[in-house]
C-alpha positions as CSV (number, residue, x, y, z in Angstrom):
1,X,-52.8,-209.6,-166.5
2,X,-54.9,-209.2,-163.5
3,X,-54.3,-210.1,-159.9
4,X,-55.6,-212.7,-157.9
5,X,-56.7,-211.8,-154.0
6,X,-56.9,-214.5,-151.4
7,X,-58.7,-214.0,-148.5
8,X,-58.2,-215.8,-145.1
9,X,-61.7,-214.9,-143.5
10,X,-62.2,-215.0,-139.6
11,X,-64.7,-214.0,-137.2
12,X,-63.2,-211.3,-135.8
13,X,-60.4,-210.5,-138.5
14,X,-59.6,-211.7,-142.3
15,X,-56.4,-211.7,-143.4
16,X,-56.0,-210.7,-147.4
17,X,-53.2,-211.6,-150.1
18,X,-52.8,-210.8,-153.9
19,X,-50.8,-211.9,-156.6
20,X,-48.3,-209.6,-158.4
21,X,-49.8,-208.8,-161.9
22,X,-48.0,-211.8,-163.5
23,X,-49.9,-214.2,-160.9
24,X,-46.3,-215.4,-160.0
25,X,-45.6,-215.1,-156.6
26,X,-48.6,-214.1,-153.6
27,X,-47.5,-211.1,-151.1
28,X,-49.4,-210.0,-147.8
29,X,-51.3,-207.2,-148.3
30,X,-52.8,-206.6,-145.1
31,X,-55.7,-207.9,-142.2
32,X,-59.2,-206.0,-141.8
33,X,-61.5,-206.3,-139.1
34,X,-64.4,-208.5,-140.5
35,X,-67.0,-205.9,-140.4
36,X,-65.3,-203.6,-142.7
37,X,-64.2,-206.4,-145.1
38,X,-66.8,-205.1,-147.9
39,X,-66.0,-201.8,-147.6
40,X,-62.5,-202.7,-147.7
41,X,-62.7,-204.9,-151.1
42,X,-65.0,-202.3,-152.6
43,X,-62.1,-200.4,-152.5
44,X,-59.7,-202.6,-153.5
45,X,-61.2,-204.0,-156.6
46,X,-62.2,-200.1,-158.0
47,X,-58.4,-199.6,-157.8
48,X,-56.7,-203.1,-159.3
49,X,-58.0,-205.3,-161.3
50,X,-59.0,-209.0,-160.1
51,X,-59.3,-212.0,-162.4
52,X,-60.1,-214.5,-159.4
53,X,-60.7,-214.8,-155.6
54,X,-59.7,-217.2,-153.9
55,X,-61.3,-217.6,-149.9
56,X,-59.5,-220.3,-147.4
57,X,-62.0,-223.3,-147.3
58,X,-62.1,-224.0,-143.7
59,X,-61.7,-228.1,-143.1
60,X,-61.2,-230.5,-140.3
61,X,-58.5,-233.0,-140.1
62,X,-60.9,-235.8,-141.0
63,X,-62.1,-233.6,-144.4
64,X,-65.1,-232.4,-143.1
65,X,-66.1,-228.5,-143.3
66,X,-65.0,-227.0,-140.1
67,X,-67.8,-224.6,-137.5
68,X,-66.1,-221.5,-139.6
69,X,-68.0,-222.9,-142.8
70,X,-71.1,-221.1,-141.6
71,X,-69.8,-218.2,-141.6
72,X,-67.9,-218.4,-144.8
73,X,-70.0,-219.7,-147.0
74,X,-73.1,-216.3,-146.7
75,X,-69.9,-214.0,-146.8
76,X,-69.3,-216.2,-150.3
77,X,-72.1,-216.3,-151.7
78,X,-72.7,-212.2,-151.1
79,X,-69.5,-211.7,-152.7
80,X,-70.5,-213.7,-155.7
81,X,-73.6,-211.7,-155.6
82,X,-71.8,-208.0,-155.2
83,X,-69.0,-209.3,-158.2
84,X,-70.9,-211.3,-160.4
85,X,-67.8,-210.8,-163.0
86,X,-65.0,-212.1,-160.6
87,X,-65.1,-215.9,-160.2
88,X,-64.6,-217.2,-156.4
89,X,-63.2,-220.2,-155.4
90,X,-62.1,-222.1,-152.6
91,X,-58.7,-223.5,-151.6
92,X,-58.1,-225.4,-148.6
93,X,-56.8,-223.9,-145.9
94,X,-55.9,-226.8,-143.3
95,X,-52.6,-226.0,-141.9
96,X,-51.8,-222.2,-143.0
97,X,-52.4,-221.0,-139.1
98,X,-49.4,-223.5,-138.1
99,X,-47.4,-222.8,-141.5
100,X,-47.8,-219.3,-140.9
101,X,-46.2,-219.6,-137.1
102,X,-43.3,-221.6,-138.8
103,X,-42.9,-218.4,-141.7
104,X,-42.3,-216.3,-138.7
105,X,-40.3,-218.3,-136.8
106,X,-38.2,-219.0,-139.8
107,X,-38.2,-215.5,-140.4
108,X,-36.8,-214.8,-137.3
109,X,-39.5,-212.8,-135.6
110,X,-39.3,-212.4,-131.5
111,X,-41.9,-214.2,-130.0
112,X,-43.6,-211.1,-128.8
113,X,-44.3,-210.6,-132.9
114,X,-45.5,-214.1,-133.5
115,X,-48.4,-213.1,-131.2
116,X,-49.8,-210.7,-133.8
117,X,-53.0,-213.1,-134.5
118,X,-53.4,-209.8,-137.8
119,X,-50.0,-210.9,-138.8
120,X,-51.1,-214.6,-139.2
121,X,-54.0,-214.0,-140.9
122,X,-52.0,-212.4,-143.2
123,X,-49.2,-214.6,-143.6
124,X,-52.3,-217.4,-143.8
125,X,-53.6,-215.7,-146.8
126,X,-50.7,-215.2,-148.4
127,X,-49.7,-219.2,-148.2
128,X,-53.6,-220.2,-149.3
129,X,-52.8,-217.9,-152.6
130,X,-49.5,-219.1,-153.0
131,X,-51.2,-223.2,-152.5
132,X,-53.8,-222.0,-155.4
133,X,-51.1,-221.1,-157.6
134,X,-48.8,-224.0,-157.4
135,X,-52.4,-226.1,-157.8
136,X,-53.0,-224.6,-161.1
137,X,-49.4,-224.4,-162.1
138,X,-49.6,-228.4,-162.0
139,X,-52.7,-228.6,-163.1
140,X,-51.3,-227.4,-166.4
């Protein structure tokens, strides 16, 4: 079976995710500066195959698409356009930031740590995959 990848994408950096093979459990894989993120998944997907791709749908509190949507939405719809075979959805993302502070605070990381804004995009892409799983898991 193939992996998912998540992808927690930011202005400045974008945190990224996969599934283990079984699309069981969602691990960290790392965070890339935006402006390599192509070159990155070009990569990626040439060594692993990817049945889906899931990228954090950026919402307010109130359910409306947050500023961020601007940005995600081209970087979207050129990734549907560069991987025509690889269907991309979107999972909502509301809360991972502050669920990813909790992870490491749980975790027991020293505060200097928790300031690693690469570390919570990571750990933010990770919980959006691990949200899409459990959403499809019930949904069966």
């Amino acid at each position: 079976m193939a992996r998912l990848l998540s992808i927690d994408y930011g202005k400045k950096r974008t945190g990224i995710a996969v599934s283990d093979p079984l699309q069981i459990i969602a691990n960290g894989l790392t965070t890339v500066e935006t402006t390599g993120l192509f070159d990155f998944l070009s990569d990626y997907l040439q060594k692993e195959k990817v049945s889906c791709i899931v990228v954090g749908l950026p919402r307010q509190m109130n359910n409306e698409l947050s500023e961020n949507m601007k940005r995600v939405e081209p970087f979207v719809n050129r990734l549907r356009k560069l991987y025509p075979d690889i269907p991309v959805e979107y999972f909502d993302e509301r809360f991972t930031s502050r669920m990813a502070h909790q992870t490491m605070i749980d975790g027991g990381l020293k505060k200097k740590d928790r300031q690693n804004k690469a570390l919570v995009d990571e750990i933010s892409a990770t919980i959006i995959l691990q949200g899409y799983m459990e959403s499809k898991r019930m949904q069966r």
